[in-house]
VMD Tcl script that draws the C-alpha trace (Angstrom):
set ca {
  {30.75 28.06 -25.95}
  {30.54 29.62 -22.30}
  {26.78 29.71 -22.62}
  {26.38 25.86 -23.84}
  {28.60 24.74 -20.45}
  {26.34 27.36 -18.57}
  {22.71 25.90 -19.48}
  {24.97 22.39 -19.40}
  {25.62 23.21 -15.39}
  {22.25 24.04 -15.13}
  {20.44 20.71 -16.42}
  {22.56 18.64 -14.75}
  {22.08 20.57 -11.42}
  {18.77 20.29 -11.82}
  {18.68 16.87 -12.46}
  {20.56 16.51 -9.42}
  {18.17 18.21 -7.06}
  {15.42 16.10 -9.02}
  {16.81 13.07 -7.67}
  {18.02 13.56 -4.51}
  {14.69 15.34 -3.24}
  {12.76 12.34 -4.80}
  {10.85 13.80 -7.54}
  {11.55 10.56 -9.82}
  {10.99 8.17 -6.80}
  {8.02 5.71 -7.01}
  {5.23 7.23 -4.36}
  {3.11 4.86 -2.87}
  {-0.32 6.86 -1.60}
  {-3.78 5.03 -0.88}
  {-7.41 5.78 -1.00}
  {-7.96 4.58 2.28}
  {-5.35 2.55 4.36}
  {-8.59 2.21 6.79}
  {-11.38 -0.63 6.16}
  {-14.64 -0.16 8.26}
  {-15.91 -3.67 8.22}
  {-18.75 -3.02 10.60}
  {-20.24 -5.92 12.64}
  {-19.81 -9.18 11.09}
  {-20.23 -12.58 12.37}
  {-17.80 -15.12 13.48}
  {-18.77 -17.64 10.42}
  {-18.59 -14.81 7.73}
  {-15.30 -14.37 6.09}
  {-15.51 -10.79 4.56}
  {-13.03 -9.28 1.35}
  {-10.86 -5.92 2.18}
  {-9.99 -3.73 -0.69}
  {-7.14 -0.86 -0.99}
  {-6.34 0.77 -3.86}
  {-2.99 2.09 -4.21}
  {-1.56 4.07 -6.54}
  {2.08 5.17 -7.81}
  {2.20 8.89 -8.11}
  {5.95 8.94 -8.69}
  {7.80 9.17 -12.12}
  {9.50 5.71 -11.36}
  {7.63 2.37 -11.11}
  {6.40 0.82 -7.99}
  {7.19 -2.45 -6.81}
  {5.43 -3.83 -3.64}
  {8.23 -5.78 -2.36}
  {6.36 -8.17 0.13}
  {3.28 -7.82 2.40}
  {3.27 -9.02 6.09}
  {0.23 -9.62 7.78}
  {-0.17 -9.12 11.68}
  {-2.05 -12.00 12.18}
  {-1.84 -14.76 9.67}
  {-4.56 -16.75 11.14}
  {-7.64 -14.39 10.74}
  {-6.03 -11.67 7.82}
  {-5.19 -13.51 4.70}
  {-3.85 -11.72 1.57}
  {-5.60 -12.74 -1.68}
  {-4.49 -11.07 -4.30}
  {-1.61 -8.05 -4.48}
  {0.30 -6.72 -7.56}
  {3.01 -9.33 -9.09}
  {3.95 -6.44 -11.60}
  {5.33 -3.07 -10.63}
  {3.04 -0.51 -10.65}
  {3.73 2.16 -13.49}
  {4.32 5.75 -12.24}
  {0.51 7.28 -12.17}
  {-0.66 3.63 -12.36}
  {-3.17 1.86 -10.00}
  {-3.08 -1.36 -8.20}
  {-5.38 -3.40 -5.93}
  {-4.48 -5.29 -2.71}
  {-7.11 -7.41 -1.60}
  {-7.49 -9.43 1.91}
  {-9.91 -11.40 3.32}
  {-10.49 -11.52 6.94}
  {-11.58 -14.55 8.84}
  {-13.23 -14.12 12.37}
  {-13.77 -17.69 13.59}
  {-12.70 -17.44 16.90}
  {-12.52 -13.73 17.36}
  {-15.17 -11.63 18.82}
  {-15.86 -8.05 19.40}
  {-13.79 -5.28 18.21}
  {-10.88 -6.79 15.85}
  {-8.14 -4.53 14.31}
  {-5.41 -6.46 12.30}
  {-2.94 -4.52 9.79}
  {-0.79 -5.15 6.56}
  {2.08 -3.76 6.05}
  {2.78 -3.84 1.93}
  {6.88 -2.76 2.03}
  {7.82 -0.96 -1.40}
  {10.63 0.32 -2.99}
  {9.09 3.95 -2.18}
  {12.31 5.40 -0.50}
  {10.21 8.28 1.49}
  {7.64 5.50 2.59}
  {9.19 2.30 2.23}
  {6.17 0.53 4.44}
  {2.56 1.36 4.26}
  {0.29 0.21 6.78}
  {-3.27 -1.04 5.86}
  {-5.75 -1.75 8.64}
  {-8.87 -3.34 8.73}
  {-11.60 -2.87 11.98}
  {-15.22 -5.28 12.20}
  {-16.89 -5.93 15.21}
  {-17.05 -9.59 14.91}
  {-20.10 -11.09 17.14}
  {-21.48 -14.59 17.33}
  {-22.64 -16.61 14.46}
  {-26.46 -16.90 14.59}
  {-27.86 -20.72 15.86}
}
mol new
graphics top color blue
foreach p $ca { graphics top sphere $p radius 0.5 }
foreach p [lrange $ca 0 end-1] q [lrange $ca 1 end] { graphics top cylinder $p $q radius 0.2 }
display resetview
């Protein structure tokens, strides 16, 4: 009886540190929160794409994404569903650099339910330079 409310104690303590040090957390992580673009012309729209992934034992939901600059960084597509616990997911953007030139940096930040990194920031860098006559 003493030894069942022992290895009772035991399992729940570790359950305990499990989820209070975030071992059953969704975990956003990225491939590469950095997009080289390279040079690019004003009149040449060009895609962005970051692969995320969920390395937690909890799903991942990406909450909302906010864009830095709404008029040249558009978000195309991002995951509606959560993203299951060593799952994969795809945010893609699409900059636009009419009007812009030389070096551009704009970000996203996708804001998750991740509690030890609630926001991750994506950035994209082109060196935008004038459309050819």
């Amino acid at each position: 009886m003493a030894l069942g409310f022992l290895l009772l104690m035991i399992v729940r303590t570790g359950v305990k540190f499990a989820q209070r040090s975030g071992l059953w957390n969704p975990r956003i992580a990225c491939d590469d929160s950095f997009v080289e673009l390279g040079r690019i012309g004003t009149d040449q729209p060009a895609l962005c794409r970051f692969k995320i992934h969920n390395h937690g034992r909890r799903p991942l939901q990406v909450e909302r994404i906010r864009v830095g600059c709404a008029a040249c960084l558009q978000v195309m597509h991002a995951p509606q569903q959560a993203v299951p616990p060593a799952g994969t997911a795809e945010i893609v953007a699409q900059l636009h650099p009419r009007g812009l030139h030389g070096p551009v940096i704009r970000t996203l930040a996708v804001h998750t339910n991740d509690p030890t990194q609630p926001v991750l920031i994506l950035t994209v860098r082109a060196d935008v330079q004038p459309a050819a006559p």
